[in-house]
N, C-alpha and C positions, 0 to 999 in steps of 0.2 A: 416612802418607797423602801422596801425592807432590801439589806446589804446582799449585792450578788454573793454567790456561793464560792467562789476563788477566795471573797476579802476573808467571809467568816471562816472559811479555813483556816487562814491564815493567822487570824488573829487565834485561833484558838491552837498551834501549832508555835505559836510567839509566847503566849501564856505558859505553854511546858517547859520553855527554853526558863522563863524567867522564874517560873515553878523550882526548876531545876536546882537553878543557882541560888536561890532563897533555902530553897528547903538544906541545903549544905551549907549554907553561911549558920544556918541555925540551929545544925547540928556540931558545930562548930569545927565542920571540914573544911579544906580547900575545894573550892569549886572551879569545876572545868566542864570545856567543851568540849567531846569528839569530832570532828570530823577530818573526812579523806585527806591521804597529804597530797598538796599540789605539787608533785614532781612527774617530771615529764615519765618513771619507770613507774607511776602508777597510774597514767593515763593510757587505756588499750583503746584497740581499735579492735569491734567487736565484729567478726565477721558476719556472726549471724543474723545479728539485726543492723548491718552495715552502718554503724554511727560509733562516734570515738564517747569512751564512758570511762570513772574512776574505775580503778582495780578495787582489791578488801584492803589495800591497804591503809593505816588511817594514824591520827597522830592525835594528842588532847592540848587546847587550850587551856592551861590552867593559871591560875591566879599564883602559884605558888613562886613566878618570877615576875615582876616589876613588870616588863614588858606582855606577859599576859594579862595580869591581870587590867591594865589598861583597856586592853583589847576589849576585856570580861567588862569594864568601865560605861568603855564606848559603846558595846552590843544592849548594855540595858538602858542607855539613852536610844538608842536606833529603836528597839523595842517598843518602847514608851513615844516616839517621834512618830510610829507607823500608827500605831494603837491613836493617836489625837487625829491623824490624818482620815482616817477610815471612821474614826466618829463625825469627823465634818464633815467626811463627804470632798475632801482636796485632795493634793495630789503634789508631787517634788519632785524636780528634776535633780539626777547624783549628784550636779553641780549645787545646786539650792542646799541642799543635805549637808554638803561638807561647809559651806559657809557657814549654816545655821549650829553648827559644832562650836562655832566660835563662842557660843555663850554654854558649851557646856563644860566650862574651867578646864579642871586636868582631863576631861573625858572627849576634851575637842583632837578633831584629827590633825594628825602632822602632813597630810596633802591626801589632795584626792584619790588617789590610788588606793593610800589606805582604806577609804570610807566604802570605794567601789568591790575591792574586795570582800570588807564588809557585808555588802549587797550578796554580793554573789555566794558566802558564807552560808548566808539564810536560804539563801535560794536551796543550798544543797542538805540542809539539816533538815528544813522543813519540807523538802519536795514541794514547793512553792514556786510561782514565778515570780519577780520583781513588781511586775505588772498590779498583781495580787497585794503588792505592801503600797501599793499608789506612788512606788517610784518610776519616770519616766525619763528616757535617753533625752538627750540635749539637741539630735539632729531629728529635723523634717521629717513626716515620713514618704515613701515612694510614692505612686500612682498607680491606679487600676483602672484599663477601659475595654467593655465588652459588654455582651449582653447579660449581664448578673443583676438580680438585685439583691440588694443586701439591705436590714430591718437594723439602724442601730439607736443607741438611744442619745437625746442629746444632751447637752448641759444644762438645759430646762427637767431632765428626767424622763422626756416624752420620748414615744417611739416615733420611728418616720422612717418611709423606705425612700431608697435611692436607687434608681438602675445606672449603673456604669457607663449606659451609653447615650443615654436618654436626659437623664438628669445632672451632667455634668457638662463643665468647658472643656478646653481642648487637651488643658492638660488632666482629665480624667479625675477620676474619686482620689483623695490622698488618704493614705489608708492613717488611721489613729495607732497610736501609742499603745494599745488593749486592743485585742482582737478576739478577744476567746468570747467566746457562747453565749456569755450573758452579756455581754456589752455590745456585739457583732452578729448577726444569725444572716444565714442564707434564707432567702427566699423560694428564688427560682433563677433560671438560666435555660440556656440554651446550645451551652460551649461545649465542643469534643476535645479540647485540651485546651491546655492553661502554656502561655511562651511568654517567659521569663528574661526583661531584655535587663543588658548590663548600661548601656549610655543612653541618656537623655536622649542625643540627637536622633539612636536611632528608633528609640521611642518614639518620638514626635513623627518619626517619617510614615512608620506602620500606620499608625494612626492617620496621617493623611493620607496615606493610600489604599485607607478602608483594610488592611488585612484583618482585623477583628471579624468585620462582617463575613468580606468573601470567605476564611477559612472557617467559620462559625468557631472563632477560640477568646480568650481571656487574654489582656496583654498586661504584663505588670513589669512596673519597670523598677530592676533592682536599685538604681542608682547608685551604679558602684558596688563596693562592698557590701552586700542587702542589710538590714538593720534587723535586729529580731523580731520587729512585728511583721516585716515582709517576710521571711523564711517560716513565721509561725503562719501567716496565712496563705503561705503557699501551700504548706502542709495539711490547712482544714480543706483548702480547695478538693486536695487530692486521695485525702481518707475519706471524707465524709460526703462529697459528691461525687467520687473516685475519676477524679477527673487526670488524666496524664500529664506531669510535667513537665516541659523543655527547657535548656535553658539557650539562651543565644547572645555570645558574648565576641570582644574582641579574639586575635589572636597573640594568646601570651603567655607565659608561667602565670603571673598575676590573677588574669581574668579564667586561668586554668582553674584554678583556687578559688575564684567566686563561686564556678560551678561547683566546685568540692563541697564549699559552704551549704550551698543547697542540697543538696544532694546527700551527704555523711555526717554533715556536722563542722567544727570547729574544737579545737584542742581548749582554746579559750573557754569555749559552752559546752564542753563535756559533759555537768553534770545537770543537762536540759537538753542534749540531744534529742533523746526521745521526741522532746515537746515540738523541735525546730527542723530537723533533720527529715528529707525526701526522696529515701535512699533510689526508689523508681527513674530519678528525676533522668532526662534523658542530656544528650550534647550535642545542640546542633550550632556551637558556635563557629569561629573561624580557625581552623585546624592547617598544621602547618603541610597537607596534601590539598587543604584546598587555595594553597597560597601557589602553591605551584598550578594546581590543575584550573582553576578560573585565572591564572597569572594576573594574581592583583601586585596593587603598590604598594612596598615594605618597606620597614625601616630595621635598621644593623640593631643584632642583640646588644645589649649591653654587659661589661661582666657581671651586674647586679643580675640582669636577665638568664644568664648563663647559669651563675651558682643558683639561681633559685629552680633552674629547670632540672638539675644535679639532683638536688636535696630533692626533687619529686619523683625522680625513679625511684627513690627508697621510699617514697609515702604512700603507707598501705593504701589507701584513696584512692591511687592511680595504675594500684598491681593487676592489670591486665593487657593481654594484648593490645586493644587497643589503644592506651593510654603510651605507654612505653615504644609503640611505634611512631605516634606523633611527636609524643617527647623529642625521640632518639632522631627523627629526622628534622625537627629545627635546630636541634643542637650541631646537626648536619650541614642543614644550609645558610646556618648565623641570619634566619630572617623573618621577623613577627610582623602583622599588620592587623587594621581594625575594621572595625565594623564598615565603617562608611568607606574603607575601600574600595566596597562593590559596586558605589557609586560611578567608576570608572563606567561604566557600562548604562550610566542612568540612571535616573530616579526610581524606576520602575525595577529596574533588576533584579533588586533585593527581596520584592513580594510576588512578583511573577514566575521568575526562574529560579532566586536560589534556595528561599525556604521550600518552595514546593521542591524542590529536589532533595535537602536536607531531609527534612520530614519524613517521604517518598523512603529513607533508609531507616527510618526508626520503626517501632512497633507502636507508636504512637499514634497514628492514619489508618489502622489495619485493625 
């Protein structure tokens, strides 16, 4: 089976790097690396294509102090580590990565941070994803249940489709590690938007209460934090079958910030926004007006809660009216609550009355 086109990029975007540094070592220069410097005044937040990216600013890796050239050390192990992977046809988890460093003498890393960095280095020289060097996160990935089918391929090589709704259990399709094009394709569907939940629990509840079916939409559940391959396939859902996405989270600064995730990006993933980021993504989660106006059951901010709702009025992310009215009224009424608050009201509440009425305000139904 000949190498999907993400690996052979890669590898051939790994080759220049190690081109690079050969062809200087034997001209008998010091050799360095460009790239962007990570500091928080050269990470913008681009209006125009509403996701956080490097500025021009940029700094070099170079061998010419001890602690680069390590680096320079470590990078042409990593090089040479992805390059064996993508010949087998395997795969390593960041964690795996940095242990197996162990056997690379002075070129082994001093903790995983460093090695992850690493990762993310590549990521940004080569315009590559991670995914593309067959490294893979350490955590699970999310859930997807609705009428989608999706063609992916298995660890046999073989294709085989799956519908969301049809051919899974209860807890729905889990999405893989690799999500792009050649590893993942759509099929067909039948969904007028995609509702992006933040907790398990309240995943499980849509799902028993059929909202997939009755709203004709896609449910995917962030779990938390979303992980890259959930934000990256949020994003295919919605460019390439232009399907609209919501998100529907507790109410918090925290799960404010999920939706940020989705929706602009992450400061973290700046230099893959593009790939991850869903700037359309809509908010129909639990807003500190709808705490008051459904009079659900809260719990007291905390001052963690507090300064982080602070530091979001200044976050370009949330500079609009909307955003900075909710903000400024929990910070008003000291009081957050979650999803399954609306349980107050029944099982049913939550797919009967309160999305349909969410939604009902977005341009999402219309």
């Amino acid at each position: 089976m000949s190498e999907p086109k993400g690996s052979e990029k890669a590898i051939a975007e790994l080759y220049e790097i190690a081109s690079q540094i050969y062809t200087a070592l034997e001209k008998g220069q010091i050799p360095k690396m460009t790239l962007p410097l990570r500091t928080k005044a050269n990470i913008k937040f681009d209006t125009r294509s509403a996701v956080w990216k490097y500025g021009k600013l940029t700094g070099a890796r170079s061998a010419k102090k001890l602690k680069g050239a390590l680096m320079l050390l470590r990078t042409m192990y990593v090089l040479d580590f992805i390059r064996e992977m993508i010949d087998q046809t395997k795969s390593s988890t960041l964690r795996e990565m940095y242990y197996i460093s162990e056997g690379w003498d002075m070129g082994k890393f001093g903790s995983q941070d460093e090695s992850n960095l690493l990762a993310e280095d590549l990521e940004i020289v080569t315009r590559c994803l991670r995914e593309d060097f067959k490294l893979r996160p350490e955590e699970s990935g999310a859930s997807v249940m609705g009428n989608i089918t999706f063609e992916e391929i298995t660890r046999n090589g073989e294709r085989r489709r799956i519908n969301c709704a049809d051919d899974v259990g209860d807890a729905g399709y889990t999405i893989p590690y690799n999500v792009e094009s050649d590893k993942v394709k759509f099929v067909d569907h039948d969904a007028k938007f995609v509702l992006a939940i933040e907790t398990g629990g309240m995943f499980d509840r849509l799902i028993e209460n059929g909202f997939d079916d009755d709203a004709d939409c896609i449910l995917v559940h962030l779990k938390g934090q979303p992980s890259r391959s959930t934000r990256r396939l949020l994003k295919r859902l919605n460019e390439e079958l232009k399907l609209p996405v919501a998100t529907f989270t507790d109410g918090d600064p925290w799960s404010f910030r999920i939706h940020a995730s989705v929706a602009y990006g992450a400061i973290k993933t700046a230099h893959i926004s593009e790939f991850l980021a869903t700037p359309t993504a809509e908010f129909v989660g639990i807003t500190a007006s709808d705490i008051e106006n459904y009079e659900l059951p809260t719990d007291k901010l905390t001052p963690r809660d507090i300064g982080a709702l602070n530091a979001e009025l200044s976050d370009p992310r949330f500079n609009d009216e909307f955003w900075k009215n909710e903000i400024e009224l929990m910070l008003k009424t000291g009081k957050k609550a979650e999803q399954q608050a609306l349980a107050k009201y029944g099982l049913d509440y939550v797919t009967d009355t309160y999305l349909p009425e969410k939604l009902a305000e977005t341009s999402i139904l219309h």
